[in-house]
C-alpha positions in Angstrom: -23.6 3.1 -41.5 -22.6 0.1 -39.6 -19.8 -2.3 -40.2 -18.4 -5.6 -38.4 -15.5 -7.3 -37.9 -14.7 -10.6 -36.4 -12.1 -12.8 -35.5 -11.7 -15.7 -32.8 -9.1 -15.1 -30.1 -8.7 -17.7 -27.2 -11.7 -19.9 -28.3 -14.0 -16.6 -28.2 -14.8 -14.1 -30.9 -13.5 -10.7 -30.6 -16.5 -8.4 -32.2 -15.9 -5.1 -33.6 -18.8 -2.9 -34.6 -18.0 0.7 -36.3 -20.9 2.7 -36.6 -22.6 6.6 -37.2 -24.0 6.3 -33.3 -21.2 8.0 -31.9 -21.4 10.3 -34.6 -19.5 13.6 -32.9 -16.5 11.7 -32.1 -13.1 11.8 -34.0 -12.9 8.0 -33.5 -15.4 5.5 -31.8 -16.3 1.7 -31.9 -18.2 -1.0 -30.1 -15.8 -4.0 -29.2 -16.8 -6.9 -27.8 -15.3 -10.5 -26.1 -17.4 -13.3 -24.6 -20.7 -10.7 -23.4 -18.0 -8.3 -22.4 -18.7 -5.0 -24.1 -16.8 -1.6 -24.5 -17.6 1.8 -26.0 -14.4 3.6 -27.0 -14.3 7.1 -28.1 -11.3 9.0 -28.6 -11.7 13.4 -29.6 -9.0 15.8 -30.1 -9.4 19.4 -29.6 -7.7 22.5 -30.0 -4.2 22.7 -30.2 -2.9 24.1 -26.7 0.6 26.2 -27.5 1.0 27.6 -24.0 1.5 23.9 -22.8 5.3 21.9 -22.9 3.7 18.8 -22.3 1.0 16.7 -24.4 -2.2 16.8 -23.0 -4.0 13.2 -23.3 -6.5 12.8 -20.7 -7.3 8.3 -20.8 -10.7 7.4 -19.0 -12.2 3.8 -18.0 -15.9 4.3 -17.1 -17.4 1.2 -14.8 -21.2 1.2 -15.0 -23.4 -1.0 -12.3 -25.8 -1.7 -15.4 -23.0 -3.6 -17.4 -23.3 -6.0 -14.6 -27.3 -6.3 -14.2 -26.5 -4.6 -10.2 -28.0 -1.6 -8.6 -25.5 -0.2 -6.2 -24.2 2.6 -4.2 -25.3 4.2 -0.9 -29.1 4.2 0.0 -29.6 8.0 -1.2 -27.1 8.0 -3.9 -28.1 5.1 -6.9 -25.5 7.1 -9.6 -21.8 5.9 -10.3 -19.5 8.4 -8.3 -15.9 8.3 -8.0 -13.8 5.6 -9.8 -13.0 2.7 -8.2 -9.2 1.9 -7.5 -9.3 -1.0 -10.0 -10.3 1.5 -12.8 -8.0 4.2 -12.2 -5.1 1.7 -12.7 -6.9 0.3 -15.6 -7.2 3.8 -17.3 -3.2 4.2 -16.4 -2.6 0.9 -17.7 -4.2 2.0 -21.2 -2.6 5.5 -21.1 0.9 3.5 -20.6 0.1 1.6 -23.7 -1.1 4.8 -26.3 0.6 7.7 -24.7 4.5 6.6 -26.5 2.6 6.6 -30.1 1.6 10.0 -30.5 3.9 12.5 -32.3 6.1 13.7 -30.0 5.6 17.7 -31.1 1.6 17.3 -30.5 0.1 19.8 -28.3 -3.3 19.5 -29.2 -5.7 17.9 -26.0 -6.6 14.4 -26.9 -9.2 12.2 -24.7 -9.9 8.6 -24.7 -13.0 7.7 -23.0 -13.8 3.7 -22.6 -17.1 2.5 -21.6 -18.2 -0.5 -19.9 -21.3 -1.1 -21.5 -21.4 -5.4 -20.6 -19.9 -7.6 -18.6 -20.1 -11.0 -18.6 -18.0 -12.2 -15.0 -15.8 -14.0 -17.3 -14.0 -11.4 -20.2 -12.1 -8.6 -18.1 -13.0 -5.6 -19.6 -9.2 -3.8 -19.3 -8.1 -5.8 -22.1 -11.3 -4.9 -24.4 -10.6 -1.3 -23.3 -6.9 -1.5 -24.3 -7.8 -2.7 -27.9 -10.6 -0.4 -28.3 -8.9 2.6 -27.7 -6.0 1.4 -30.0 -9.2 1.0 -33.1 -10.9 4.1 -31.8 -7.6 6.0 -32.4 -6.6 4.1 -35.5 -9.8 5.0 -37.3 -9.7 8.7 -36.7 -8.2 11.5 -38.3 -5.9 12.0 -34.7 -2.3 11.3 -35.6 -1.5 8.0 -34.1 1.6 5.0 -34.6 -0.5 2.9 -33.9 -2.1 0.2 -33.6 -1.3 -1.2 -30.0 -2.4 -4.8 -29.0 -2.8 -6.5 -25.8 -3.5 -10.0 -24.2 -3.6 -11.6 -21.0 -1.3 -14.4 -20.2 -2.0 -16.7 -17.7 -0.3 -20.2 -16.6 -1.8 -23.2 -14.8 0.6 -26.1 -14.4 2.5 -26.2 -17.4 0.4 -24.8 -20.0 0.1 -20.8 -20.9 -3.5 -19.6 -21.2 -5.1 -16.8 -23.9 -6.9 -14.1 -21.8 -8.2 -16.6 -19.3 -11.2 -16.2 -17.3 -11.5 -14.4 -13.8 -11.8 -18.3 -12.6 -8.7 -19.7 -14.5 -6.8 -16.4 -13.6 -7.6 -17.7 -9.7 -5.4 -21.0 -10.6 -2.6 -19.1 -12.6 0.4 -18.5 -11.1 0.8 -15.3 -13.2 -1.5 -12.9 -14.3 0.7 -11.0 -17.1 -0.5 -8.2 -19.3 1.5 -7.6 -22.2 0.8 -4.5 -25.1 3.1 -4.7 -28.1 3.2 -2.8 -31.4 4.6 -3.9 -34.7 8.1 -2.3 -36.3 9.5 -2.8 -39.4 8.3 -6.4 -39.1 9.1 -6.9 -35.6 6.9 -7.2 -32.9 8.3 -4.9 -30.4 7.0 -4.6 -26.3 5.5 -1.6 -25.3 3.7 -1.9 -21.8 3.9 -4.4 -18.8 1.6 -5.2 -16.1 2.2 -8.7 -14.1 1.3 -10.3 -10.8 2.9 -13.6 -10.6 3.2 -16.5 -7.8 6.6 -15.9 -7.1 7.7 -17.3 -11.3 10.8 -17.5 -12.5 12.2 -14.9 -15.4 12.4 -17.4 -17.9 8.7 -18.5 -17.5 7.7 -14.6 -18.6 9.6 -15.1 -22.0 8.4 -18.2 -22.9 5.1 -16.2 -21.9 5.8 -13.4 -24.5 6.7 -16.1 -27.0 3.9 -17.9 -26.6 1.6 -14.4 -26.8 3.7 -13.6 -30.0 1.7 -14.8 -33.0 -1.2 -13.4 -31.5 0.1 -10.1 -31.4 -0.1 -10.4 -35.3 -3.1 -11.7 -35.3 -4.8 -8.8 -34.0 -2.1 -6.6 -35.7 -3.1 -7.4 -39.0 -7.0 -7.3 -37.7 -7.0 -3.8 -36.9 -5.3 -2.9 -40.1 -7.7 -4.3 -41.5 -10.7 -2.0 -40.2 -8.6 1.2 -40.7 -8.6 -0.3 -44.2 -11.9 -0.9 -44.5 -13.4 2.3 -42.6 -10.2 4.9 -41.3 -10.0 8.2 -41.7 -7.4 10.5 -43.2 -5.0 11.1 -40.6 -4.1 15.0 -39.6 -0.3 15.7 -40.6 1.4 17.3 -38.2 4.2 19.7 -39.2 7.7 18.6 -38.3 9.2 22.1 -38.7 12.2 22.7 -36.7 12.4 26.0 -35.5 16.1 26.3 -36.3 16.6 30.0 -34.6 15.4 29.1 -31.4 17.4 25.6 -31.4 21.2 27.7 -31.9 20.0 30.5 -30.2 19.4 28.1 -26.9 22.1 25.7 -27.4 24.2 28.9 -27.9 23.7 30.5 -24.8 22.8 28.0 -23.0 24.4 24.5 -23.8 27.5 24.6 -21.3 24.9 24.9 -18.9 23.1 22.0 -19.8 26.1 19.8 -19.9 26.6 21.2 -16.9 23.3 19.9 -15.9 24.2 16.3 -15.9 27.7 16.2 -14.4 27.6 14.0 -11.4 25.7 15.8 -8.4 23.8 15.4 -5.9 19.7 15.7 -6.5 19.6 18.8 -4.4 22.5 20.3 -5.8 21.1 20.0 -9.2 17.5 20.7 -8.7 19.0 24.4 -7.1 21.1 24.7 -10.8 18.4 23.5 -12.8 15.6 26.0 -11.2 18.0 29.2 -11.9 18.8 28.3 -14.9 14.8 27.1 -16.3 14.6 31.0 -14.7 17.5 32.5 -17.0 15.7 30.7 -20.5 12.2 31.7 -19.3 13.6 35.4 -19.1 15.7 35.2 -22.4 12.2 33.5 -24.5 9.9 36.2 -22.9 12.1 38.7 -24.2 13.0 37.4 -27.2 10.6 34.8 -28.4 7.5 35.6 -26.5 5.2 33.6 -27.8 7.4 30.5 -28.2 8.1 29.8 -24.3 6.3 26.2 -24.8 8.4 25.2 -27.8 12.0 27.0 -26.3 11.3 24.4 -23.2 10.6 21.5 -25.3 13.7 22.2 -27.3 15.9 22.1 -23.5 14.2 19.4 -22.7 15.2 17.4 -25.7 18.7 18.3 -25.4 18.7 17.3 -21.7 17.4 14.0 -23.0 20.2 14.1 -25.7 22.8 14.8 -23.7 22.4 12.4 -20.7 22.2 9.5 -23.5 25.2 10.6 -25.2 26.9 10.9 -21.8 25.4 7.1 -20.7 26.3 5.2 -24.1 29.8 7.0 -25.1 31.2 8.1 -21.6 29.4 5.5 -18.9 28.6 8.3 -17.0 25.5 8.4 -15.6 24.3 11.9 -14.1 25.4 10.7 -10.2 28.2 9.2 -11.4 27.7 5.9 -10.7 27.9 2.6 -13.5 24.9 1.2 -15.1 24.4 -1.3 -12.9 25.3 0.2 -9.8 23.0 0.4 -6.9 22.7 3.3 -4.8 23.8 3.0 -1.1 21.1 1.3 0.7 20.3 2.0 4.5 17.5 0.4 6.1 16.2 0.5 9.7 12.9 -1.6 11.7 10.9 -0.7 14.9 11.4 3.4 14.1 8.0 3.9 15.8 7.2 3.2 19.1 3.4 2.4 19.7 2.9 1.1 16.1 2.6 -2.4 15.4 5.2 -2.6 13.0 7.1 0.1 10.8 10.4 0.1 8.9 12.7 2.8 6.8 14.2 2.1 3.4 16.5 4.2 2.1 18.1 3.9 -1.8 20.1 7.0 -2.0 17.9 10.0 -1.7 15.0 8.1 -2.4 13.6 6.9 1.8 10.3 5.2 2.4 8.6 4.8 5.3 6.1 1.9 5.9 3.9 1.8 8.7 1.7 -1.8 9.4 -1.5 -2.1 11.6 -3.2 -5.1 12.2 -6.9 -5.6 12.9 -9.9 -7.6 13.6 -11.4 -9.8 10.6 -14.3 -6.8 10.7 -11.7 -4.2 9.7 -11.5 -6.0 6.3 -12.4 -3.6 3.4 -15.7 -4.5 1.8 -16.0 -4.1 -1.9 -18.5 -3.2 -4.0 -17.7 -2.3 -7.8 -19.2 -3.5 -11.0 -16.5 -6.2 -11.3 -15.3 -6.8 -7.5 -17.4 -7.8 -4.4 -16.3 -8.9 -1.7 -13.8 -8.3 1.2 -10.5 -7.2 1.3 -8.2 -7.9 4.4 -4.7 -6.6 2.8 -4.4 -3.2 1.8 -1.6 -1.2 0.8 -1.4 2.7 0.3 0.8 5.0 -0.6 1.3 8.8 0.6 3.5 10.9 -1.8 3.8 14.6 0.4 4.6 17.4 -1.7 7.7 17.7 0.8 9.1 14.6 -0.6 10.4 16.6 -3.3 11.1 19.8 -1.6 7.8 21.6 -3.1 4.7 23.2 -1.9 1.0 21.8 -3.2 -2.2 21.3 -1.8 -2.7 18.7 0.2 -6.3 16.7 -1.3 -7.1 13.1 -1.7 -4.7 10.8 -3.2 -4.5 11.2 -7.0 -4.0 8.4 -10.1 -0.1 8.1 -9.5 -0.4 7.5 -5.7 -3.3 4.9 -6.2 -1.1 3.3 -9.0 1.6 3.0 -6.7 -0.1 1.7 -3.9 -1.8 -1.1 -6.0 1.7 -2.1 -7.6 3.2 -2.4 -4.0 0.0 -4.4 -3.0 0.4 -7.0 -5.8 3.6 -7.5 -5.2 3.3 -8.4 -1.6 0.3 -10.3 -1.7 2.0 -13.7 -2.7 3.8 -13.5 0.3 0.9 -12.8 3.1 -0.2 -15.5 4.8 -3.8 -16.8 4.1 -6.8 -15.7 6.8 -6.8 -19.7 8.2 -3.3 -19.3 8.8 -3.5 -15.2 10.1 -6.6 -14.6 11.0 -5.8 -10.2 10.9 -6.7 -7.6 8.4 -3.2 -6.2 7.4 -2.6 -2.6 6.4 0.6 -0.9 5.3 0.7 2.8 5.1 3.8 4.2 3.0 4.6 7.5 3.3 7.4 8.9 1.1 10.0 10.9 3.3 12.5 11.9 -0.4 11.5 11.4 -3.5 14.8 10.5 -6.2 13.2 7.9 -8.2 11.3 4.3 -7.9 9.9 5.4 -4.6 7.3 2.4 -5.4 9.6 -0.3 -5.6 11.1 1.3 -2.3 8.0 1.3 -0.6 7.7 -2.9 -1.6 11.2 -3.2 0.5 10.0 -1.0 3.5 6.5 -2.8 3.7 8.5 -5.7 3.7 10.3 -5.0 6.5 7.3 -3.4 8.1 5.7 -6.5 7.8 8.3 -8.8 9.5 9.2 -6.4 12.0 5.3 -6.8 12.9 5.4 -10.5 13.5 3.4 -11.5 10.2 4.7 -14.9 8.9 4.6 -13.7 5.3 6.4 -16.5 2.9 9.7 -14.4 2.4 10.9 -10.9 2.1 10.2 -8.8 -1.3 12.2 -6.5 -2.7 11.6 -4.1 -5.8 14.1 -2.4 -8.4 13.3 0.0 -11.8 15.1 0.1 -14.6 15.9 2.4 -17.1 17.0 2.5 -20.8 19.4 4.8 -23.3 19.1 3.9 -26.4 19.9 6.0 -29.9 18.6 5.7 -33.5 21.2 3.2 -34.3 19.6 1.0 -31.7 22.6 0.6 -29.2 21.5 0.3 -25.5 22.5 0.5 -22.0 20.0 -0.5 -19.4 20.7 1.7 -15.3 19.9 -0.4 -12.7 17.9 1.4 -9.8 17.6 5.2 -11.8 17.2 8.0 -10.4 15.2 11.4 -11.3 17.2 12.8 -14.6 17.2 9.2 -15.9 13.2 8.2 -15.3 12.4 12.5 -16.5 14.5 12.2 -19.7 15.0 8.7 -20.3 13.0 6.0 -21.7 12.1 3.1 -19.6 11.1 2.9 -16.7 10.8 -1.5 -15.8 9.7 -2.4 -12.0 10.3 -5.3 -10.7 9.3 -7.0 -7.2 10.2 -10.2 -6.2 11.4 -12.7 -3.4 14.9 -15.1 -3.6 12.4 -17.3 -5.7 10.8 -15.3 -8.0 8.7 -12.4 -9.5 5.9 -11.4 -8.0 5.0 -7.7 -9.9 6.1 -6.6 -13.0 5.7 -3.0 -14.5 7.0 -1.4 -16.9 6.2 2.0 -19.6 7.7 3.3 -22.5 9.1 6.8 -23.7 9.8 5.3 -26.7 7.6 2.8 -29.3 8.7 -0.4 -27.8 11.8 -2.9 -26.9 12.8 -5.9 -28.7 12.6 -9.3 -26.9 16.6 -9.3 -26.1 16.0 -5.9 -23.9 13.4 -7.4 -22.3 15.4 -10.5 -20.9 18.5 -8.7 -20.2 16.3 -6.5 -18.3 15.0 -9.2 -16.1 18.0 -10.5 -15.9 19.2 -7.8 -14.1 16.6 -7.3 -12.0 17.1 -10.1 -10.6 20.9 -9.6 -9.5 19.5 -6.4 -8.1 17.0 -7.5 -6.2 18.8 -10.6 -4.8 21.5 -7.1 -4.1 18.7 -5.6 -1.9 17.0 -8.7 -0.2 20.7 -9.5 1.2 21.2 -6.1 2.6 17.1 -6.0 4.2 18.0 -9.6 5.5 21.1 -8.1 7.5 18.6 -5.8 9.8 16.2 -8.2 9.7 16.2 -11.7 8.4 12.5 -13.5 8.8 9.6 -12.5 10.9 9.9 -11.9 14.4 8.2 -14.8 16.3 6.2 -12.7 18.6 3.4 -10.0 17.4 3.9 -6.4 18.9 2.5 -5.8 22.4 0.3 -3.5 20.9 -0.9 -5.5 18.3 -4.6 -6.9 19.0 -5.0 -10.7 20.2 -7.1 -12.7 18.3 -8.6 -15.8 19.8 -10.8 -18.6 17.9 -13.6 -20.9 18.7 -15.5 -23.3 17.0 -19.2 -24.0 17.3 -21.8 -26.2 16.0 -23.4 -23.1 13.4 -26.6 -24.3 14.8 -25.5 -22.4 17.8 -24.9 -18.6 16.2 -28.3 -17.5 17.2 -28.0 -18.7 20.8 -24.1 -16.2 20.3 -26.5 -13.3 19.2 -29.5 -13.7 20.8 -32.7 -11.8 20.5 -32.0 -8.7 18.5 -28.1 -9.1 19.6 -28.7 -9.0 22.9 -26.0 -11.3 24.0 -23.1 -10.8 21.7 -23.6 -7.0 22.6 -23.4 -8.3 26.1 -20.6 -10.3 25.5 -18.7 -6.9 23.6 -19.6 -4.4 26.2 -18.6 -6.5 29.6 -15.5 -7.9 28.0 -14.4 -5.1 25.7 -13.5 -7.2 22.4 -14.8 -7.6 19.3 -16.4 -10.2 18.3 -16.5 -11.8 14.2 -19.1 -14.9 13.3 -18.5 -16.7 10.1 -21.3 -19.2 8.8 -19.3 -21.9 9.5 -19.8 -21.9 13.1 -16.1 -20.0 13.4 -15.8 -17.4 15.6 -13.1 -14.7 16.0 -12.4 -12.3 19.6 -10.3 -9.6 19.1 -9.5 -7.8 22.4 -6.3 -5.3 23.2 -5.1 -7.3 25.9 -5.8 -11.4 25.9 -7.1 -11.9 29.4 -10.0 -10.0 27.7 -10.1 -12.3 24.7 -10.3 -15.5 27.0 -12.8 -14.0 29.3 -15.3 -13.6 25.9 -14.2 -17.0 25.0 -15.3 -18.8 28.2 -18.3 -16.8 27.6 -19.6 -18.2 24.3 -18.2 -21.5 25.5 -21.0 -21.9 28.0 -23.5 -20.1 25.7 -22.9 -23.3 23.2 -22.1 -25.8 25.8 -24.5 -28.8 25.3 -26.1 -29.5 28.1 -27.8 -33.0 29.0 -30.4 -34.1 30.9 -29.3 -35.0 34.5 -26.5 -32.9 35.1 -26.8 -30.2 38.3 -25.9 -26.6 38.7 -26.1 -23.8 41.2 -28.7 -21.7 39.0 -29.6 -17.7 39.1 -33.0 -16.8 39.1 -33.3 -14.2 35.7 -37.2 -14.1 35.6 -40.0 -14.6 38.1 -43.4 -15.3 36.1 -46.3 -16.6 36.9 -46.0 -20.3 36.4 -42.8 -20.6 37.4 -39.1 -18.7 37.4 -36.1 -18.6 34.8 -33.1 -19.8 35.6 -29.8 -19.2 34.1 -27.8 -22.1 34.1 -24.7 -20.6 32.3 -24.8 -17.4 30.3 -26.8 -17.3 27.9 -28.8 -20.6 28.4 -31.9 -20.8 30.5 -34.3 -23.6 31.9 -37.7 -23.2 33.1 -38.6 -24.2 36.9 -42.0 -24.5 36.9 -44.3 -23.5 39.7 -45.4 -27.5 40.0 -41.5 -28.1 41.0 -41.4 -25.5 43.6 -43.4 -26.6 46.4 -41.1 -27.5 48.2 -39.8 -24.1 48.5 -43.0 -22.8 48.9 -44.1 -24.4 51.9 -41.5 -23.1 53.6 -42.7 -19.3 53.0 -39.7 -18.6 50.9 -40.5 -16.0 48.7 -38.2 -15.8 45.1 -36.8 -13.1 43.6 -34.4 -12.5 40.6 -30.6 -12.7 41.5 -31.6 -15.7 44.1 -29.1 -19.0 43.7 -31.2 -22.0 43.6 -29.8 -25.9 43.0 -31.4 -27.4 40.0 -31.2 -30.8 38.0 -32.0 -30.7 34.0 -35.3 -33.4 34.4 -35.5 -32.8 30.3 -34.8 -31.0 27.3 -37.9 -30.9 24.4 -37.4 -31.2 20.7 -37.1 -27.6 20.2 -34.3 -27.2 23.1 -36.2 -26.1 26.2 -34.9 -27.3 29.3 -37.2 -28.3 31.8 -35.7 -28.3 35.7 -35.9 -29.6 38.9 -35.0 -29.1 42.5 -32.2 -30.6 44.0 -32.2 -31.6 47.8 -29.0 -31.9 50.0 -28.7 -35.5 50.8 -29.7 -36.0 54.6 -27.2 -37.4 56.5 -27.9 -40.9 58.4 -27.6 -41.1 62.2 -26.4 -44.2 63.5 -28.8 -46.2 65.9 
């Protein structure tokens, strides 16, 4: 069996191919864009009934093939360990399905996707997205589905469909919006955005003009569950109506209880005795119902702090929806680093540490879809004492990778560009407390980190989240800057980063199916009051960058030469520029162009190497006279270094002079010589030079 569906999308047809290949798989198709190419497959398993959570494991596979490369150490040719870009790309797609599965499923779902082609045009996230959303759709794996995505980019003043990686280089926003359809409405589900700094009315008119597309490929995947969809799996919405009263009965004063106003601390001490009290009452009474007595708390946490936020106000600190926790922040905390900052919002305190280092201390990258270099890096360090518990310590997982890319797309709009700031640029965040949007936190201290490091970055960013209570009737409050109990058990959480200007990030996930458009304004909306909030109180430690760079930060020092010259730089085998590195103790960085960069701790170092290369380079002409050092004694006549790293020959038909008068040369000996030529190829030919005799009178 094999069937295919078409449709054009952005001037390109979207392909989808169903077919018995994948055969073993609850749901799978073929989905292609341009030559872009994905293979989704999506397989449920057992139902798990110890577990209080649904278990939905989201892959995104890169393969070199799908490129035409062969890459990967010398001994190791396979694919190993994701690559940053497609662990956020898998999160990105698990943002999107994850809100549409029944909430009472406990039965282990995975979604693997493929990269089977790629084209260097089509981005494969998007054709990943969608073919996850058939994959699901067509199976028997209960699903509200379908999900659609685009990509949204703008150049001038026109909005582009799912532009190419070289029109996305031009756009002053790359924005990636899923939405799902309700009851006629298209309704938002998942945000991811980098933007130039745009204002909040430019992503609307975005969404708007994304909206009829939506339906487009709304009505298109119908269509194939139509045509080839499977009966979908019921799954039973029994209440168990015992266990409910008998909970809410002995419990429920505690709940409420929960959720007064308290400190973090305070509550995470009242919530761990009494998660203790339930787990003893359900092993003695309900044994085998543990997983479905903690869902049941959990939803009436949930229904509780919603009731509390849209009848009373009352959020679970105590503070109005739009109130921002106290904010304390603090620059130069460390002593020998080259920059560093704390931001504090509440219990919530992020530390950002910056080094800066030679253009060679750039990141090189080499993935199916990125190669290159990469001279700004952000990461982010979540310690398992951030939130007062004990864990291994191993390599950073998908939420701290996440993270740390959000951060990093935020702030680069701001970094100056490599002509301008010739360093690589790292920011380490580690995460001190953890209370909620530690993320956008780490955007401010970075920030901070970054100006209190001397970096002329464009202007400071700051970062808020935002949460959402809704109920069935559909009234709303959005929180400005939540908190733990509000991101746990509520359902929104909407980052945003941005300067005075403008957005620079957007991201945003879903408890819940989707928002309407009006949510999704007001939301921005008040980010923005927010973050202008925060960037006043950062700018009252510190305003702009500090004009000088850190003592201990390295000195970089430039030079240009004729690129004919970068072999004379190297030398034979690197003879020279090793030279050059060892007797001056720098670092030295050669582009093609001729440029060249000296790093050096301390610049006396830096100029030395400079002055170096200078007279390596220097052109020198016929007739001009210098005090040479004799490098090599041969047989038909000695080497001379004129200045390092340039030679001339003194041939043994010049030296007679010398000669006569017994004089035997050696290396090291100073001898006066006069450039007589220079040959096509750039050998210099010498001569001696006399001291004039002086004339006696008569």
């Amino acid at each position: 069996m094999k069937k295919k569906f078409e449709i054009e999308l952005g001037k390109r047809k979207l392909i989808c191919e169903i077919s018995d290949f994948v055969k073993q798989a609850d749901g799978a198709c073929f989905l292609r864009y341009g030559d872009s190419m994905v293979l989704s497959t999506a397989v449920m398993g057992e139902e798990r009934k110890d577990l209080n959570y649904f278990p939905l494991i989201v892959e995104y596979e890169e393969r070199y093939y799908a490129a035409g490369k062969i890459k990967g150490p010398r001994y190791i040719k396979r694919e190993t360990r994701p690559s940053d870009e497609a662990i956020c790309n898998a999160r990105m797609i698990d943002r999107a399905l994850r809100p549409l599965f029944p909430e009472n499923l406990k039965n282990e779902v995975q979604i693997i996707n493929t990269i089977l082609s790629w084209d260097g045009e089509n981005d494969p996230d998007i054709i990943g997205l969608l073919a996850s959303s058939i994959s699901l759709l067509i199976s028997q794996i209960p699903w509200k589905g379908p999900v659609v995505a685009l990509r949204i980019g703008k150049i001038g003043e026109n909005f582009i469909l799912n532009p190419t990686y070289k029109q996305r280089e031009e756009s002053e926003m790359d924005l990636v919006i899923s939405a799902i359809e309700k009851d006629g409405k298209i309704l938002i589900n998942m945000i991811e955005a980098g933007c130039s700094e745009v204002k909040e009315d430019e992503v609307m008119k975005a969404f708007d003009f994304a909206k009829p597309y939506f339906k487009k490929l709304i009505s298109f995947q119908k269509e194939i569950q139509k045509a080839v969809g499977k009966q979908k799996i019921e799954i039973k919405k029994e209440r168990n109506l015992e266990l409910e009263k008998e909970i809410k009965k002995r419990f429920g004063k505690d709940i409420k209880e929960a959720l007064e106003p308290k400190e973090k601390i305070e509550r995470t001490e009242f919530l761990k005795k009494l998660n203790e009290r339930v787990e003893e009452f359900l092993k003695e009474k309900f044994p085998e119902k543990i997983g479905e007595g903690f869902a049941i708390l959990r939803k009436e946490y949930k229904r509780i702090l919603q009731k509390n936020i849209l009848e009373k106000n009352l959020r679970p600190d105590g503070r109005k929806p739009d109130e921002i926790r106290e904010i304390f922040c603090e620059v130069s905390v460390l002593p020998r680093t080259h920059g560093s900052a704390i931001f504090s919002r509440g219990l919530t305190k992020s530390l950002s540490i910056l080094t800066l280092g030679a253009p060679g201390d750039v990141q090189l990258l080499e993935g199916m879809e990125i190669t290159g270099k990469k001279r700004f890096m952000h990461h982010y360090n979540f310690p398992p004492y951030c939130a007062g518990e004990i864990k291994p310590l191993r390599g950073p997982g998908r939420r701290e990778i996440g993270h740390g890319m959000l951060v990093e797309r935020a702030l680069l709009p701001v970094i100056p560009s490599f002509d301008d700031f010739p360093y690589t640029i790292r920011i380490v965040t580690e995460i001190l407390s953890s209370n909620g949007s530690t993320s956008m936190a780490s955007c401010c201290s970075s920030s901070l980190a970054l100006m209190d490091a001397g970096v002329p970055i464009k202007a400071p960013v700051a970062g808020i989240a935002l949460g959402l209570a809704i109920d069935e009737k559909g009234n709303y409050k959005i929180l400005t800057d939540i908190q733990g109990p509000e991101d746990f058990f509520g359902n929104m959480d909407f980052k945003v980063a941005g300067t005075e200007k403008g957005i620079c990030a957007i991201q945003m996930d879903l408890k819940i199916d989707g928002i309407s458009r009006e949510i999704m304004k007001e939301c921005l909306e008040k980010a923005k009051k927010a973050r202008l909030f925060i960037l006043k109180k950062m700018k009252e430690v510190l305003a702009t960058p500090r004009k000088k760079l850190s003592p201990f930060a390295p000195k970089i020092l430039t030079i240009q030469i004729n690129p004919e010259k970068i072999r004379e730089v190297i030398g034979p085998g690197g003879r020279v520029i090793n030279e050059i590195i060892s007797e001056c103790g720098v670092s030295i960085d050669i582009e093609e162009t001729g440029k060249i960069f000296v790093t050096a701790e301390k610049e006396e170092a830096a100029k030395k190497a400079i002055a170096w290369i200078k007279n390596i380079t220097r052109e020198i002409k016929v007739g001009e006279v210098f005090q040479g050092k004799v490098k090599r004694v041969l047989g038909f006549g000695v080497l001379i270094e004129l200045v390092p790293g340039q030679e001339g020959l003194l041939h043994i038909s010049k030296m007679k002079p010398l000669l006569k008068k017994g004089k035997k040369i050696k290396v090291g000996d100073l001898i006066p010589v006069k450039v007589v030529s220079i040959d096509e190829i750039g050998r210099i030919n010498l001569g001696l030079v006399f001291p004039k005799r002086k004339k006696h009178g008569k």
